[in-house]
C-alpha positions in Angstrom: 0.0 0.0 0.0 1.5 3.2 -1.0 1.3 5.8 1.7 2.5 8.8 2.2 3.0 12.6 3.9 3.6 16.3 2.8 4.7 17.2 6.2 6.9 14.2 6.7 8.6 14.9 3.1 11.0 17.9 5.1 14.2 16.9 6.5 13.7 15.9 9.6 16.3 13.9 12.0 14.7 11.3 14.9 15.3 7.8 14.5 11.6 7.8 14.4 11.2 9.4 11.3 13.6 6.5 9.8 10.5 4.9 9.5 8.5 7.3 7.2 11.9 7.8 5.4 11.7 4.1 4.5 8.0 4.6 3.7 8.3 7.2 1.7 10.8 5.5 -1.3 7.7 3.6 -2.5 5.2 6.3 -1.4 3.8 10.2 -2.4 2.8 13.3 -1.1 -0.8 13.6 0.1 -2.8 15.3 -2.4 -4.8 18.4 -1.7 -8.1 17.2 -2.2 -11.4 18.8 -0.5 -12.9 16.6 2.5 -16.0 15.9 0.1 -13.6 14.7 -2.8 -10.7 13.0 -0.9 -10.3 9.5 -1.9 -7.7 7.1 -0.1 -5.6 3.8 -1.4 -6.0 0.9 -0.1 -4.7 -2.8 -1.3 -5.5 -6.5 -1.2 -4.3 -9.8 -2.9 -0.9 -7.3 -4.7 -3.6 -5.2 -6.3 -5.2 -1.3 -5.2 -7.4 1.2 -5.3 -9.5 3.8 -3.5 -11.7 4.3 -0.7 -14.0 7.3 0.0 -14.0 9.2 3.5 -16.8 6.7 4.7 -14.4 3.5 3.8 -16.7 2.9 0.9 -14.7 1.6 -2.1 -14.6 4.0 -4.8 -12.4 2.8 -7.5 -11.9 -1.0 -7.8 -8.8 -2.6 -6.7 -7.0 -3.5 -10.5 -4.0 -1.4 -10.4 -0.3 -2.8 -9.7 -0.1 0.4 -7.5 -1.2 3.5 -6.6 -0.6 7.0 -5.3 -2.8 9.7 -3.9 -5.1 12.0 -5.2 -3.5 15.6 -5.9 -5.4 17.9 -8.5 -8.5 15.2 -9.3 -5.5 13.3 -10.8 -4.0 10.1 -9.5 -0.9 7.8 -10.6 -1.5 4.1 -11.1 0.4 1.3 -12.2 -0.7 -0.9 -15.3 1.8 -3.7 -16.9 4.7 -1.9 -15.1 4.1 1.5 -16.2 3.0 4.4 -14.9 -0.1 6.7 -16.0 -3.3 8.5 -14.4 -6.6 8.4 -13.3 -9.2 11.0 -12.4 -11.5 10.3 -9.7 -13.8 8.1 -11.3 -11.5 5.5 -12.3 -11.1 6.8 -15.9 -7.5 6.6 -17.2 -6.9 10.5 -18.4 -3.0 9.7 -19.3 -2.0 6.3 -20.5 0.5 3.8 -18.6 3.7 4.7 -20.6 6.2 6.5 -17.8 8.8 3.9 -16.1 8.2 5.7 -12.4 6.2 8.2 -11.0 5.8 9.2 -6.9 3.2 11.6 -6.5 0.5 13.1 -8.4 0.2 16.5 -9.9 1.1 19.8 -8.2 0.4 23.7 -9.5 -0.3 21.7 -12.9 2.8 19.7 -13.4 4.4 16.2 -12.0 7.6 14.6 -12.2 7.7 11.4 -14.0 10.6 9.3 -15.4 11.6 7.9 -18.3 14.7 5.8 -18.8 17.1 7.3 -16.2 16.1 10.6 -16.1 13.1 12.8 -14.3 11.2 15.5 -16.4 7.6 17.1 -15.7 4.3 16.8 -17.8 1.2 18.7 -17.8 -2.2 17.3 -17.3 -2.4 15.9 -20.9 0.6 14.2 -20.8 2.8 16.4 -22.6 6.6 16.9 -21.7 6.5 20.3 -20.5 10.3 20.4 -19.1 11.8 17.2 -21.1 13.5 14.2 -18.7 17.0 15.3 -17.6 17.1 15.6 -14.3 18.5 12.3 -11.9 15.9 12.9 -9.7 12.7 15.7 -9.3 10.6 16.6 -6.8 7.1 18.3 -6.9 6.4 22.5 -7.9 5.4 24.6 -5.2 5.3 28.6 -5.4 6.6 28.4 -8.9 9.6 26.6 -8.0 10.6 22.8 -7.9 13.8 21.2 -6.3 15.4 18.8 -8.8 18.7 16.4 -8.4 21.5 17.5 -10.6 24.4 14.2 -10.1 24.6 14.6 -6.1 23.8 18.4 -6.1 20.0 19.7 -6.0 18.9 22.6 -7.8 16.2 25.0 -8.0 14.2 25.1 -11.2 11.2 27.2 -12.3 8.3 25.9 -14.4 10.6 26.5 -17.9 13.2 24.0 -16.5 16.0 26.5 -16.1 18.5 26.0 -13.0 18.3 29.6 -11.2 21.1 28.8 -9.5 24.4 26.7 -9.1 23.0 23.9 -7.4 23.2 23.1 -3.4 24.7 20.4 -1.4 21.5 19.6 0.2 18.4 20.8 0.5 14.5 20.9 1.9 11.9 19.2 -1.2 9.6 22.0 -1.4 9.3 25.9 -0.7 7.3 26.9 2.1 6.5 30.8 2.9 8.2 31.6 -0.4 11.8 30.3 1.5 13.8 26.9 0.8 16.4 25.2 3.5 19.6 24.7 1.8 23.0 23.4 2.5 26.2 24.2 1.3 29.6 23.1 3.3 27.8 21.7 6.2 25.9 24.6 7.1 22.3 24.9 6.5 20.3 28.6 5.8 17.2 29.8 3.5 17.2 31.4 -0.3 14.2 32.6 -1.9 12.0 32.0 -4.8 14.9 33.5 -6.7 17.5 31.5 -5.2 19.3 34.2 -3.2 20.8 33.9 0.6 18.2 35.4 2.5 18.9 33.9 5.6 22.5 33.2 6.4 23.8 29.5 5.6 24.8 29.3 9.2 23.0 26.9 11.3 23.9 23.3 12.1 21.0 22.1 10.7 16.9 23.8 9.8 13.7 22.3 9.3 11.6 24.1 7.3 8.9 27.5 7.7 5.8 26.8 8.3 3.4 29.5 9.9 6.0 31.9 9.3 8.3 30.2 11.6 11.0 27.4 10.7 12.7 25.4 13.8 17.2 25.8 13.3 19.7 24.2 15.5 22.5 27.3 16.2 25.7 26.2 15.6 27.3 26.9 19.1 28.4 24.5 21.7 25.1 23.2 22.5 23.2 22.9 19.6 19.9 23.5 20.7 17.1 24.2 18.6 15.6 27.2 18.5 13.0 29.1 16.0 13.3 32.1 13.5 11.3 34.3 11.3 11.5 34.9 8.0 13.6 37.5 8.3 16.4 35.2 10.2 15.3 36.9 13.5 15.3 34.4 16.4 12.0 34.4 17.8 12.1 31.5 20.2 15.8 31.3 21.4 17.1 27.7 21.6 16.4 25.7 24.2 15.6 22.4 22.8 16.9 19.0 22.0 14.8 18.7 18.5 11.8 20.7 17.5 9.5 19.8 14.4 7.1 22.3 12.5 4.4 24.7 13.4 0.7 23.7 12.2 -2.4 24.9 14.0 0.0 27.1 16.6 1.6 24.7 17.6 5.0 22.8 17.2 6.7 19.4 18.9 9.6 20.3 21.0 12.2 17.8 22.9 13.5 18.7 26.7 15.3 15.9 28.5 14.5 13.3 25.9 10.7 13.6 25.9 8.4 15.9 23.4 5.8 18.4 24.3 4.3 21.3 22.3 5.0 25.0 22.6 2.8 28.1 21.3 4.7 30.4 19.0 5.3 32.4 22.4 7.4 29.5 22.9 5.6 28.9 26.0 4.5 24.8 26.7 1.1 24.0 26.4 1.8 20.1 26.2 4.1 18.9 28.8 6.8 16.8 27.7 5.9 13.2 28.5 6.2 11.3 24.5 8.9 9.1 23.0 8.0 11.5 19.7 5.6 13.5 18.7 4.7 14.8 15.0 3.3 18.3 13.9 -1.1 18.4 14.5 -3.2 18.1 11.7 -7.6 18.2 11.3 -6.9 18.8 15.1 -4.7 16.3 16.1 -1.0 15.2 17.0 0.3 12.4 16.3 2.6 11.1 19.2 4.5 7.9 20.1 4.5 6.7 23.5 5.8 3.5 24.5 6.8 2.8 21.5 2.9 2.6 20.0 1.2 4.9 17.6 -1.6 7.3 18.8 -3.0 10.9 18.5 -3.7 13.3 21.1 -5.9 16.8 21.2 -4.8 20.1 21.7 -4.8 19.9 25.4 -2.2 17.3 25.3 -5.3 14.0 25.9 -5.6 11.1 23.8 -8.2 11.2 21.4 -7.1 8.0 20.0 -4.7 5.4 22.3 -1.3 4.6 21.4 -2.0 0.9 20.1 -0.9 0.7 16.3 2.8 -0.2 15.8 3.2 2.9 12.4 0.7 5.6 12.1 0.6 8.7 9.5 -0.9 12.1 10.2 -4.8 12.9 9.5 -5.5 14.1 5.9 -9.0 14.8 4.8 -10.2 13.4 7.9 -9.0 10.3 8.0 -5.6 8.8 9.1 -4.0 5.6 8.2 -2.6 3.3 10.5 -1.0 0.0 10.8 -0.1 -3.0 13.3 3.1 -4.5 11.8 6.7 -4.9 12.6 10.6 -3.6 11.4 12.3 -6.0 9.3 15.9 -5.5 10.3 18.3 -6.9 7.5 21.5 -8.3 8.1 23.7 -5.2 7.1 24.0 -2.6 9.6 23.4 0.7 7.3 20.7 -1.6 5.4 17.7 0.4 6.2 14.8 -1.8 8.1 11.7 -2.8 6.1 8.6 -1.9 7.5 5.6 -5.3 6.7 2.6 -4.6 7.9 -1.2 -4.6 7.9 -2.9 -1.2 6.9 -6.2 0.2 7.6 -7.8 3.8 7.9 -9.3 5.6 10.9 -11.6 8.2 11.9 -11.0 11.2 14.3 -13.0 9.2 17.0 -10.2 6.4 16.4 -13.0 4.3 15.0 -11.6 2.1 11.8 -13.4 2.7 8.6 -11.1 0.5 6.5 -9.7 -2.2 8.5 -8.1 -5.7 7.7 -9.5 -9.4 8.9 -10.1 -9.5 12.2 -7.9 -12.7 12.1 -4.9 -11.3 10.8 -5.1 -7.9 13.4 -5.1 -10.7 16.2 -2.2 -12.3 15.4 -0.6 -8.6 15.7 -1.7 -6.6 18.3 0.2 -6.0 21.1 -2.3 -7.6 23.2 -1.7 -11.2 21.2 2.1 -10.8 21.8 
């Protein structure tokens, strides 16, 4: 089942996140689909399709694979290539692209051919021809593409605006892209200009006009700025995540609470991890289990499921599985398990057998 998160796309460091990371070769970005519209993959017997929000199958399950919904447009897999879908089940661009990881994006999306990444529009059409090692989705006008090990910023003609970076964030956010060069991280624009210095240990990106940067100083601790490279919330913290719906995950001795953009704690720090909210909720590990709180820091759903990923459209999807660790130390782990969808009372609208959940749960262990 491919499954995936625009908020978990961003660099971003715990050993947690290791686990979207590994998630996220095979998966996509969540598309931006209205609540009413918002369809959802799910899989049986090697073959997918889509749910509604009610867990009502809305597309049969005949495709090889599938991505999510972005611009009424989806990727699926037929005979090993790649083409799209709209929301009825229709194929609007036939299977004829060798890979594809997430839908469409401010009319465009990256597709490959061969060895190389270009973008088409919604007919089809090679807009910016395949040349690229490796391309990620537009956003503001821009799109972040892999030249050899560099990446570069491209506009919607294809052309590089600027030497390309050692590293850098997937998308821009607030009109401002995280970039590396020489081990130190700082922001450019939408025209690729140093508007924040490159001078941090390491940055997440902005969100809510705020992006959380480790200082480079003895301690390292994380600390927020604004768009104009001002520090707003001096650093305090062991880690600190993203700020959606005022609020942002923040680690003090080894546990994660949330601040305000005061930088004040409204959550006390009492989770193994915790992940930015979204519809209303956080998404939090605690004892190693998967569950989601509400804004006052209470559990809204338990932690019970061994993976979870944020709420989108309502909805969240969750699994009980189990880490696959190979043999080879730097070999990431695999991730096998059993998927299903839940509602913001934590009530499964897509769920599989009953016999296979038992054998498990942590309760069956």
């Amino acid at each position: 089942m491919s499954l995936a998160i625009t908020h978990l796309i961003r660099n971003r460091s715990s050993r947690n996140l290791l686990a979207f990371g590994c998630l996220l070769i095979c998966g996509t970005a969540f598309g931006a689909e209205k609540t009413s519209d918002a369809l959802f993959v799910v899989s049986k017997n090697d073959h997918c399709g889509y749910i509604n929000s009610s867990g009502l199958l809305a597309i049969q399950m005949v495709f090889e694979d599938c991505r999510d919904f972005s611009e009424s447009l989806a990727p699926v897999q037929i005979n090993k290539r790649w083409g799209f879908i709209n929301q009825h089940g229709k194929l609007e661009i036939r299977p004829q692209f060798d890979e594809c990881r997430w839908s469409f994006s401010e009319g465009l999306t990256a597709v490959r051919l061969g060895k190389n990444w270009g973008y088409i529009d919604v007919r089809g059409n090679f807009v910016i021809p395949p040349r690229f090692d490796y391309a990620q989705g537009f956003s503001e006008g821009r799109a972040v593409v892999l030249v050899g090990d560099k990446r570069g910023i491209i506009d919607k003609t294809g052309v590089l605006l600027t030497d390309p970076f050692d590293n850098s964030g997937s998308s821009f956010s607030d009109e401002l892209l995280e970039v590396e060069r020489d081990g130190k991280w700082g922001f450019v624009n939408l025209q690729g200009d140093v508007v924040i210095p490159i001078q941090f240990h390491r940055v997440k990106g902005f969100a809510e006009g705020l992006a959380a940067a480790e200082f480079s100083d003895q301690k390292n601790r994380w600390g927020f700025v604004d768009r104009s490279g001002n520090t707003v919330i001096p650093p305090q913290f062991q880690d600190a995540e993203y700020f959606e719906e005022g609020l942002a995950p923040v680690e003090i001795d080894f546990k994660y609470g949330y601040i305000n953009k005061a930088g004040n704690l409204t959550i006390k720090p009492s989770f193994d991890r915790a992940y930015s909210f979204s519809d209303g909720l956080g998404l939090v590990v605690k004892n190693d289990k998967y569950g989601f709180i509400d804004s006052s820091g209470q559990f809204a759903v338990s932690p019970r499921y061994d993976l979870c990923f944020p709420f989108r459209a309502e909805l969240a999807a969750v699994s009980y599985g189990k880490w696959q660790q190979k043999g080879i130390d730097f070999d990431p782990p695999k991730y096998e398990g059993i998927w299903g969808y839940i509602d913001k009372n934590g009530h499964e609208v897509w769920e599989p057998s009953r016999m296979e959940i038992s054998l498990t749960t942590p309760e069956a262990k």
